[in-house]
N, C-alpha and C positions, 0 to 999 in steps of 0.2 A: 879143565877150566874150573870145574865146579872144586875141586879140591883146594885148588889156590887159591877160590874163598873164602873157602873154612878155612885155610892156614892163617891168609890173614886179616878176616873176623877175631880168630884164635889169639894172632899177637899183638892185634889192637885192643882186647879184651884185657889181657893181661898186662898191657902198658899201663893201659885207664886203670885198673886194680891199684896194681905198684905206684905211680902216682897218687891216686888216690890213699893209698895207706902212708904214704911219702908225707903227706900233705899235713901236717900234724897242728896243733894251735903252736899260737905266736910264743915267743918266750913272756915271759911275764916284764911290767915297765921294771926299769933300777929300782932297788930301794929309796934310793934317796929322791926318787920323784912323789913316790908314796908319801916320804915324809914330809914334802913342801906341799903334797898338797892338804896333809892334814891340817898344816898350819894357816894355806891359803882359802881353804876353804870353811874355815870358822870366822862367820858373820856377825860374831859380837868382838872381836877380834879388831879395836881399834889403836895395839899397840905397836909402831911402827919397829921398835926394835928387836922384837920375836920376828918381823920379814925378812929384815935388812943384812941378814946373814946368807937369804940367797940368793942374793942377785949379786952380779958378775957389776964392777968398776964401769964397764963397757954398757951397759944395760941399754937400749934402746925401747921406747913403748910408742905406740901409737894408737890414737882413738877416731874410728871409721874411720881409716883414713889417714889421718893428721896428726903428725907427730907431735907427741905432748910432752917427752922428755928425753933426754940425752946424756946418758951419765946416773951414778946410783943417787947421788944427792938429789938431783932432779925429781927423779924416778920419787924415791920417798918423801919429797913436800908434796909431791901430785898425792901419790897417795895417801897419804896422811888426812891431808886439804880434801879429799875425797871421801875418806871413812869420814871424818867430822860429822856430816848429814848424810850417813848410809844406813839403812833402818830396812835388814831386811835379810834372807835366807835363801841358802845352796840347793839349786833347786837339782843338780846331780853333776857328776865330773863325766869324765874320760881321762886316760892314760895312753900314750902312744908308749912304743917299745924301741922302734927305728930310731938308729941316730943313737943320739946324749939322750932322747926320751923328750918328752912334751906331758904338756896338763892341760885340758881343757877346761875348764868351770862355769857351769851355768846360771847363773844368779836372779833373783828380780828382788829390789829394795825399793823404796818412799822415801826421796827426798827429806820427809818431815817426819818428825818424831811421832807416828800418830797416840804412845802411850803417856807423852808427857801433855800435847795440848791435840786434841781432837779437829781434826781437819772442818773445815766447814764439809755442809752437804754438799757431796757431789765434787770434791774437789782432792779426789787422791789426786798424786805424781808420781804412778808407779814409773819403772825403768827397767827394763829385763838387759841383762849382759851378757856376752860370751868372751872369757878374758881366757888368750894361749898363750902358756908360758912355753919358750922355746931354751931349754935347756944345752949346755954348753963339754967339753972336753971334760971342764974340770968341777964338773957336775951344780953348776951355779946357772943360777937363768940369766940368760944374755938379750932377750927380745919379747915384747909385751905387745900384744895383738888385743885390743879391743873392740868389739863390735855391739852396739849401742843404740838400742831403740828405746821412748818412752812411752810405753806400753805394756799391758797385761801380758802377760806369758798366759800361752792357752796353747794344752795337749793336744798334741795330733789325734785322731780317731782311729 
């Protein structure tokens, strides 16, 4: 009895090993998710025709919720009408690998220009964002997730 424990202690050992050595990191995102997001994640970046190259005809977006556009024409007044009063910096990404790839981006901006005209006391409008882009077959983003609080972004501990 005691030996058919060790055997199999023995080959559950060696499953967990090989598994475990099996188990290796994820492949890396596409490139060309790399490349949208260098583009999407530049905050002074209010020129709508450096984006409009990667979004998919079909593009769908939503904010908390609530869909805001449907179609890439759409897509780009939203955003355009958006950057207008976006004053503000990429506070870090993600890349998924799964699938066509995805992009996360974490943002928080000010409504208001605070360098042109100085907010009264006490009166920022920050807004922190989480925008996923859900990329497509033909390597174009087909769906825009935004989730959308107007508040300080503040680091976990």
């Amino acid at each position: 009895m005691r030996s058919i424990g060790i055997c199999l202690a023995s080959v559950l050992s060696m499953t967990m090993l090989s598994t475990s050595a099996a188990a290796s990191a994820p492949p890396p995102p596409p490139a060309y998710v790399f490349s949208a997001g260098d583009v999407l994640t530049d905050a002074a970046n209010k020129d709508q025709a450096k984006i409009a190259k990667l979004f998919a005809s079909d593009v769908v977006a939503s904010i908390n919720g609530q869909r805001i556009a449907s179609g890439k024409a759409a897509w780009l007044k939203w955003w355009s009408n958006d950057r207008s009063h976006y004053y503000g910096k990429t506070l870090g990404t993600s890349m998924g690998w799964k699938g066509d790839g995805a992009l996360l981006v974490l943002d928080q901006f000010d409504t208001q220009n605070n360098a042109v005209s100085t907010p009264e006391s006490g009166d920022p409008r920050p807004t922190t964002r989480s925008t996923f882009y859900r990329f497509g077959p033909d390597r174009l983003i087909h769906a825009v997730d935004i989730s959308e609080v107007d508040s300080f972004y503040i680091s976990a501990k």
